[in-house]
C-alpha positions as CSV (number, residue, x, y, z in Angstrom):
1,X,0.0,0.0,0.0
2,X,1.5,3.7,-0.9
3,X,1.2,6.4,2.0
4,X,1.0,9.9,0.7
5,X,2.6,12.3,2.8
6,X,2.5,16.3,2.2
7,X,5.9,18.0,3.1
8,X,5.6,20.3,6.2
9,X,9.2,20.7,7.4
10,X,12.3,21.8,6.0
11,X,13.7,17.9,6.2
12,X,10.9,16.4,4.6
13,X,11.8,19.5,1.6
14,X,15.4,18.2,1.5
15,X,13.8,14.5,1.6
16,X,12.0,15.9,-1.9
17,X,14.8,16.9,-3.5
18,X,17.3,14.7,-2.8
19,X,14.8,11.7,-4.1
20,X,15.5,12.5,-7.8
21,X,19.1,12.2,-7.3
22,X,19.0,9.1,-5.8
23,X,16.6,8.0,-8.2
24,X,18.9,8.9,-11.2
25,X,22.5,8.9,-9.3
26,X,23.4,6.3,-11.6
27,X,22.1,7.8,-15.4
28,X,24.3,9.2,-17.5
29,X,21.9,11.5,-19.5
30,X,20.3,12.9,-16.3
31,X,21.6,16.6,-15.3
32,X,21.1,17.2,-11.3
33,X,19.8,20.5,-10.4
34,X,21.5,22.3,-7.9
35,X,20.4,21.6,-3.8
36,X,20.2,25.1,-2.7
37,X,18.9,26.4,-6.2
38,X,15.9,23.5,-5.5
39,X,15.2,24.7,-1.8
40,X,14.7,28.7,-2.9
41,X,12.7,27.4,-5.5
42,X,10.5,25.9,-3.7
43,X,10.8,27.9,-0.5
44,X,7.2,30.2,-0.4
45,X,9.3,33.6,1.4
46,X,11.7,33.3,-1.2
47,X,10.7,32.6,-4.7
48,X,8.7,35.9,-6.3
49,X,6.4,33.4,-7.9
50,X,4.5,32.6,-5.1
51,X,3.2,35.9,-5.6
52,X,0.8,34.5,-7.7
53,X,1.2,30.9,-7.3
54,X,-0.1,28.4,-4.7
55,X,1.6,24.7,-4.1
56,X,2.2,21.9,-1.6
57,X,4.7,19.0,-1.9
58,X,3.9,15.4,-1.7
59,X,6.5,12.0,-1.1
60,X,4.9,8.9,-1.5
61,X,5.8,5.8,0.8
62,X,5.8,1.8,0.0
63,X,6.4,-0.6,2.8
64,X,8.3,2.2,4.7
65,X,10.4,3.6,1.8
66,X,10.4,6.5,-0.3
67,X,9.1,6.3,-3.6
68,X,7.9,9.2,-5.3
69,X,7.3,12.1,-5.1
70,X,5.2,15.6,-7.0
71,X,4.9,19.1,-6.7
72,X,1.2,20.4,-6.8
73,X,1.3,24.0,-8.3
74,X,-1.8,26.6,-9.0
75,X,-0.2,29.5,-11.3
76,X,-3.5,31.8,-10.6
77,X,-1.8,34.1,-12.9
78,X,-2.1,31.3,-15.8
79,X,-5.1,30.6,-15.2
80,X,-6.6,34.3,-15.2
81,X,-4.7,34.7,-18.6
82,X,-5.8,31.8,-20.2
83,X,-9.0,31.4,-18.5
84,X,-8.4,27.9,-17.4
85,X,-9.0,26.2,-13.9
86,X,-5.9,23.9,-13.8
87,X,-4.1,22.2,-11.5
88,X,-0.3,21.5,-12.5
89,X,1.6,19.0,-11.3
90,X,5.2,19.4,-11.4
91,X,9.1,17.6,-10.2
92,X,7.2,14.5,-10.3
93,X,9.4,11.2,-9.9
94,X,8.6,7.7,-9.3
95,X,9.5,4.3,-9.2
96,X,8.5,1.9,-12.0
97,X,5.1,1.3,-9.9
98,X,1.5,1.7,-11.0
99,X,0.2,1.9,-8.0
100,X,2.7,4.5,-6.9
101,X,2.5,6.8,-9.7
102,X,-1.5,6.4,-9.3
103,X,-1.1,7.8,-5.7
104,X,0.9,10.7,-6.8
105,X,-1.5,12.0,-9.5
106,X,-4.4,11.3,-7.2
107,X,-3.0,13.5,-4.8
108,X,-2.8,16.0,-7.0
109,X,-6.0,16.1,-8.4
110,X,-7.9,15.9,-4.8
111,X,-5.5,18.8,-3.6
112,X,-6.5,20.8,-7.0
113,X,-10.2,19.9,-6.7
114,X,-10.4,20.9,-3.6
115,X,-9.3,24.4,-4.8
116,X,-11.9,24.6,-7.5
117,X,-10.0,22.9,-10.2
118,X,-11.1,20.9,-12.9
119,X,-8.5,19.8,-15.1
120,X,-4.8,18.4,-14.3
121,X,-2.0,19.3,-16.0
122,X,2.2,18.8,-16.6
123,X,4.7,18.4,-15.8
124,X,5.3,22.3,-15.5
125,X,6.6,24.5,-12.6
126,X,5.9,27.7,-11.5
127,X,6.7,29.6,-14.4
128,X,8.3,29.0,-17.9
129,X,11.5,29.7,-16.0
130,X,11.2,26.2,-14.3
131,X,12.0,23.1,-16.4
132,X,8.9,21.6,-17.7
133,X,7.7,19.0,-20.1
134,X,7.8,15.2,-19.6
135,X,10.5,13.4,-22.0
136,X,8.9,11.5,-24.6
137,X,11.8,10.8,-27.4
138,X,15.4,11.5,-26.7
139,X,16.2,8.9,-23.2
140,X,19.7,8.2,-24.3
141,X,20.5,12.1,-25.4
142,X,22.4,14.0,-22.4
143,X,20.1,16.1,-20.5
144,X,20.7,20.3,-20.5
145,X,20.4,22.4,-16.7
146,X,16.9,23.6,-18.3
147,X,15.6,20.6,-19.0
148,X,13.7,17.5,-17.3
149,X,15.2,14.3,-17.8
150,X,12.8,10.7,-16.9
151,X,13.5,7.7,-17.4
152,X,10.9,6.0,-20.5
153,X,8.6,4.6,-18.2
154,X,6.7,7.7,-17.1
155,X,4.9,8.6,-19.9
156,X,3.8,5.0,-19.9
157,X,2.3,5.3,-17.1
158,X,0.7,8.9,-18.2
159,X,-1.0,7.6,-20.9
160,X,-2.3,4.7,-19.1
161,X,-3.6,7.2,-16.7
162,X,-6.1,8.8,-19.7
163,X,-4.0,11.4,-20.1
164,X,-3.7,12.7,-23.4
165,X,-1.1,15.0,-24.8
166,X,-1.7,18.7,-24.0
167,X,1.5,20.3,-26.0
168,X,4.7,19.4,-27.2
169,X,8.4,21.0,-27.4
170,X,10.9,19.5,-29.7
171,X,14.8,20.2,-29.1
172,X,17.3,20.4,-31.6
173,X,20.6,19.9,-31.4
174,X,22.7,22.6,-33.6
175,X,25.8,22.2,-35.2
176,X,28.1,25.3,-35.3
177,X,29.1,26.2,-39.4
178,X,32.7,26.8,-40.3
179,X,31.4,30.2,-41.9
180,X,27.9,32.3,-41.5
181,X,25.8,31.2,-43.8
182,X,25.9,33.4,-47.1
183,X,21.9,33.9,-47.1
184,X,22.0,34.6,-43.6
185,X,24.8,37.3,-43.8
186,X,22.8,39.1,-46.5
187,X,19.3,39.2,-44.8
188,X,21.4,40.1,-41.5
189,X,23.0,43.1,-43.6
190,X,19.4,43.7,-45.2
191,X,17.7,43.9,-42.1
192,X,19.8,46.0,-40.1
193,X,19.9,48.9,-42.4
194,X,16.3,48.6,-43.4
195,X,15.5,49.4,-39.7
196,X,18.3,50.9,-39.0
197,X,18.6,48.5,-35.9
198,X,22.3,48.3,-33.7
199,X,24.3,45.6,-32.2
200,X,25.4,45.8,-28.8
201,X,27.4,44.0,-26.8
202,X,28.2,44.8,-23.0
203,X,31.6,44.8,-21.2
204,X,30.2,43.9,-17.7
205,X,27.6,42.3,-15.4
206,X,26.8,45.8,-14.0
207,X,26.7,47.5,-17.3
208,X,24.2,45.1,-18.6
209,X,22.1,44.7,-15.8
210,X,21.6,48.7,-14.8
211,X,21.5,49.6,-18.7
212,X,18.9,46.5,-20.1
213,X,18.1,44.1,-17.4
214,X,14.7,45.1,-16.9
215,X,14.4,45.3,-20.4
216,X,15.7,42.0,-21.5
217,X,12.4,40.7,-19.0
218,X,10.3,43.4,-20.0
219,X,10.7,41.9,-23.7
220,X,10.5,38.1,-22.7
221,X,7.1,38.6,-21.1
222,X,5.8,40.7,-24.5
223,X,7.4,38.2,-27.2
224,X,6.6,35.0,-25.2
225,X,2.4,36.4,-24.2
226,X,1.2,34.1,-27.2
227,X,3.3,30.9,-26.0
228,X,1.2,27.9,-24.5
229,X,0.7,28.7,-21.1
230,X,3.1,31.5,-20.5
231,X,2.3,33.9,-17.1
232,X,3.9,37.1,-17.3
233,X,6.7,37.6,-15.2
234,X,6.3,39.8,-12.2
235,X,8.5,43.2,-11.1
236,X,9.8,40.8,-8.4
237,X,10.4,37.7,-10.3
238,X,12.8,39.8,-12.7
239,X,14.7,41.6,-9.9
240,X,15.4,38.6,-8.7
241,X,16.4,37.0,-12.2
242,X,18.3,39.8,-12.6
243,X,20.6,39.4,-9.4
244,X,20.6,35.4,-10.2
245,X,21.7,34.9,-14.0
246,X,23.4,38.3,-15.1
247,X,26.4,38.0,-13.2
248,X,27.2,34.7,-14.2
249,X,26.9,35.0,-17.7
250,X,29.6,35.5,-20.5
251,X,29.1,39.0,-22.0
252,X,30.5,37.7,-25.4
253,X,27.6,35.0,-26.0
254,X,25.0,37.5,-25.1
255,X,23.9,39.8,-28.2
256,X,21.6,43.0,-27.8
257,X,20.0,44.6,-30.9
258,X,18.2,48.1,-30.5
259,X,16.4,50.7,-32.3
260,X,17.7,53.9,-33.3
261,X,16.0,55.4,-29.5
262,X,18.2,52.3,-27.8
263,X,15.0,50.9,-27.1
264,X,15.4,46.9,-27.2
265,X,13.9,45.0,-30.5
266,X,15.6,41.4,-29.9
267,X,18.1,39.8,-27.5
268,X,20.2,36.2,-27.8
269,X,21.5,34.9,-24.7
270,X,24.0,31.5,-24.6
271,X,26.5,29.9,-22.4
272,X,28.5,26.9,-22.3
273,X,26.9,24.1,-21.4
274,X,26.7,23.2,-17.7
275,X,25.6,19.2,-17.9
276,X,29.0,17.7,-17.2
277,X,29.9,20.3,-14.6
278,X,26.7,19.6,-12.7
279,X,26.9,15.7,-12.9
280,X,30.0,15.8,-11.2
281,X,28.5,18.2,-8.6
282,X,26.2,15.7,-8.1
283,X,23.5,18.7,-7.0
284,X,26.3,19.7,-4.4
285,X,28.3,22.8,-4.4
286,X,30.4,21.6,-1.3
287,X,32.7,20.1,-1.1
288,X,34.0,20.0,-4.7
289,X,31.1,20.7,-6.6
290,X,32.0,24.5,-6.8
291,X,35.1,23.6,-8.5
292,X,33.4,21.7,-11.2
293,X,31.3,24.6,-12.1
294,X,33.8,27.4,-11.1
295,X,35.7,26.1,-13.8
296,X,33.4,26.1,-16.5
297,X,31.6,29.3,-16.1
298,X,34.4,31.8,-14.6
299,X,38.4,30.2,-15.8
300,X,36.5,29.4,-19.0
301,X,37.4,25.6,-19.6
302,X,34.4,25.6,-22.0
303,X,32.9,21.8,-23.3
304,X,32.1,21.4,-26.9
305,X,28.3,22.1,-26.6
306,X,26.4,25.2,-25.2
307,X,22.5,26.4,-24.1
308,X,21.0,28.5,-26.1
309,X,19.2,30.2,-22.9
310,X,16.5,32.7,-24.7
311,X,16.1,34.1,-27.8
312,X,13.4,36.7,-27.8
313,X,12.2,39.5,-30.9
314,X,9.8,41.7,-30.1
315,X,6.7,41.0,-31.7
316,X,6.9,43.5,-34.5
317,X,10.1,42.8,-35.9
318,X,9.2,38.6,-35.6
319,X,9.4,37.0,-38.8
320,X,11.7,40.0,-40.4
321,X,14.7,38.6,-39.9
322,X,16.4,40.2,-36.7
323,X,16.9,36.9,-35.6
324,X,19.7,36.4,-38.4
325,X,21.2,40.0,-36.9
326,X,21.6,37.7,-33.7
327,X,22.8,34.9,-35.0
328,X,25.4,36.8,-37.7
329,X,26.9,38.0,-34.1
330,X,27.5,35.1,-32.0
331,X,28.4,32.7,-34.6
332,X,32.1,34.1,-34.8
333,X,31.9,33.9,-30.8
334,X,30.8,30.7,-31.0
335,X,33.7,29.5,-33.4
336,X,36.2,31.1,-30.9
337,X,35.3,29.8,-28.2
338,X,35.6,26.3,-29.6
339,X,32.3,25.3,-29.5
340,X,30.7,22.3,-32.1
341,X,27.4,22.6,-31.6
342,X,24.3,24.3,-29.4
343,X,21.0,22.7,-27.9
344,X,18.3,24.7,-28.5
345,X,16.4,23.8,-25.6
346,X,12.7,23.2,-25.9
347,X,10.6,24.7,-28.5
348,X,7.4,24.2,-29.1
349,X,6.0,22.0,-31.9
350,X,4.0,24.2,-33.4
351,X,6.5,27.4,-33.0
352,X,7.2,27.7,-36.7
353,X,8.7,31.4,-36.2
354,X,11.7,29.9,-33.4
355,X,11.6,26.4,-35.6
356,X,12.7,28.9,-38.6
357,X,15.4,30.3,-37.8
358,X,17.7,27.3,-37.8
359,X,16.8,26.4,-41.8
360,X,20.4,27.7,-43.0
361,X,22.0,25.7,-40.1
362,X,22.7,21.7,-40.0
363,X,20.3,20.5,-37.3
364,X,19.2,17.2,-35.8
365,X,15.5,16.9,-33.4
366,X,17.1,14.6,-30.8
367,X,14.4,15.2,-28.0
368,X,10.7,15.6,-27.9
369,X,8.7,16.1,-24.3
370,X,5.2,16.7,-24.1
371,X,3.0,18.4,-21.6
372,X,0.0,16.3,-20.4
373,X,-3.7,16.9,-19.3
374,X,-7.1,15.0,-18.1
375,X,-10.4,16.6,-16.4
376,X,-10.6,15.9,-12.5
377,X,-13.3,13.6,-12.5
């Protein structure tokens, strides 16, 4: 019989997290998240989010051991903007157990009913800042820090749970040319004097943070408002993304473009790729874990791959090209820094305007996850 216990201390919390990595410890695809990243997440004082989201946390228990566990989320902003009454469930691991991954779900559902809910959906976090989607296609491709990885047995068991698929994202893994493409230089060259649009690079954290931080948010939440189930981010929520990802970031993979008023039009943000770094963490930064990832983002010892992060045009300039201005910029970074090729990072299916912008490039769709959903009976 499974016991379904909500977390209501800070051990049972670290009990939650630490499940997935003993539940993947020994995968080589899977990417731990970082411990103290995971308990600010889901700490209510200190992730913005809760602003406008309500959760509680759930471990499920077989014959005395731990077994699973979920995250039951209500983004009320979400729901107001899409005019939905969904429950999300979300960090969601399990053993290879019907009746365990039955108990999780159910949990869910009678937590979300209880609130007024009257559909189930995920996996999804908070926000589109959290990873989300479950793996559907892709179990033997390494896993990126942005990213869910589970194992092939889970959407088994969604699907024999009546859900049916709700969205998908497909991920692409793209291989860096020798040379920018001669089609893309010229509608880079085109576009940029058509609108007479700039390209701007920044020297420092504090430059790019005080001069186009809020912007760089500001112009996520307005090109990303169409995207399947995308909540706006808050004041709060980009202060604090702000202080968390700016600083870490190399300068040279990040590309500004503005208007002729330095008002932003588009922005393209990479970094190396952190996967190997934060396996051998193992979710730790003490007592070696640091060095792992000290080396890769700040002494530069940069793997062959790297994240594309976020790529955002503002809504007017979408389909005009700017995203070639981006991409004319970093790919001479890119070569210099040694890299071979980029994940994209999920997209969605039907996203035929991001989906475009890699036709001049060599690509290969190596991962697919999907985003499930049923009505609360």
């Amino acid at each position: 019989m499974v016991t379904i216990k909500t977390v209501s201390n800070n051990s049972e919390l670290k009990k939650f997290i630490r499940f997935n990595y003993e539940l993947y410890k020994n995968n080589p695809y899977s990417v731990p998240d970082l411990f103290d990243d995971m308990l600010s997440t889901f700490d209510k004082k200190k992730n913005a989010a809760f602003e406008f989201c309500e959760a509680d946390y759930f471990l499920a228990y077989k014959d005395g051991k731990l077994v699973g566990r979920v995250a039951a989320i209500i983004n009320n902003r979400a729901n107001q903007t899409w005019g939905k009454k969904e429950v999300r469930f979300g960090w969601i691991d399990f053993v290879d157990d019907a009746e365990v991954a039955d108990a999780l779900i159910n949990a869910v559902e009678k937590w979300g009913k209880e609130r007024g809910m009257t559909h189930i959906q995920g996996p999804l976090g908070f926000t589109d800042f959290d990873a989300e989607g479950m793996l559907v296609e892709g179990f033997d491709q390494l896993s990126t820090m942005a990213t869910i990885y589970n194992y092939p047995y889970y959407p088994q068991h969604m699907e024999r749970m009546g859900f049916e698929k709700d969205a998908d994202w497909v991920e692409y893994k793209i291989y860096i040319p020798e040379a920018i493409p001669d089609k893309h230089k010229r509608i880079s060259d085109l576009i940029q004097r058509k609108y007479n649009l700039n390209v701007v690079k920044c020297s420092s954290a504090k430059e790019i943070a005080s001069k186009y931080g809020q912007a760089i948010f500001e112009l996520m939440n307005e090109a990303y408002a169409p995207l399947y189930g995308y909540s706006a981010l808050s004041p709060k929520q980009i202060e604090q993304y702000i202080k968390a990802y700016l600083p870490i970031l190399d300068l040279r993979m990040v590309t500004l473009v503005t208007d002729t008023e330095d008002k932003l039009v588009a922005v393209g943000i990479s970094m190396p790729s952190l996967s190997k770094a934060l396996q051998k963490a193992k979710g730790r930064l003490l007592p070696w874990g640091w060095y792992y990832l000290l080396k890769t983002i700040f002494l530069k010892k940069y793997p062959k791959m790297l994240d594309l992060l976020l790529v955002a045009v503002k809504p007017e300039y979408q389909n005009k090209g700017v995203n070639a201005l981006l991409f004319s910029d970093l790919i001479p970074v890119y070569q210099q820094l040694g890299f071979e090729y980029a994940e994209s990072n999920p997209e969605l299916e039907l996203n035929g305007k991001v989906q475009a912008q890699w036709e001049y490039f060599k690509t290969e769709q190596h991962k697919k996850r999907r985003c499930f959903t049923k009505e609360i009976k």
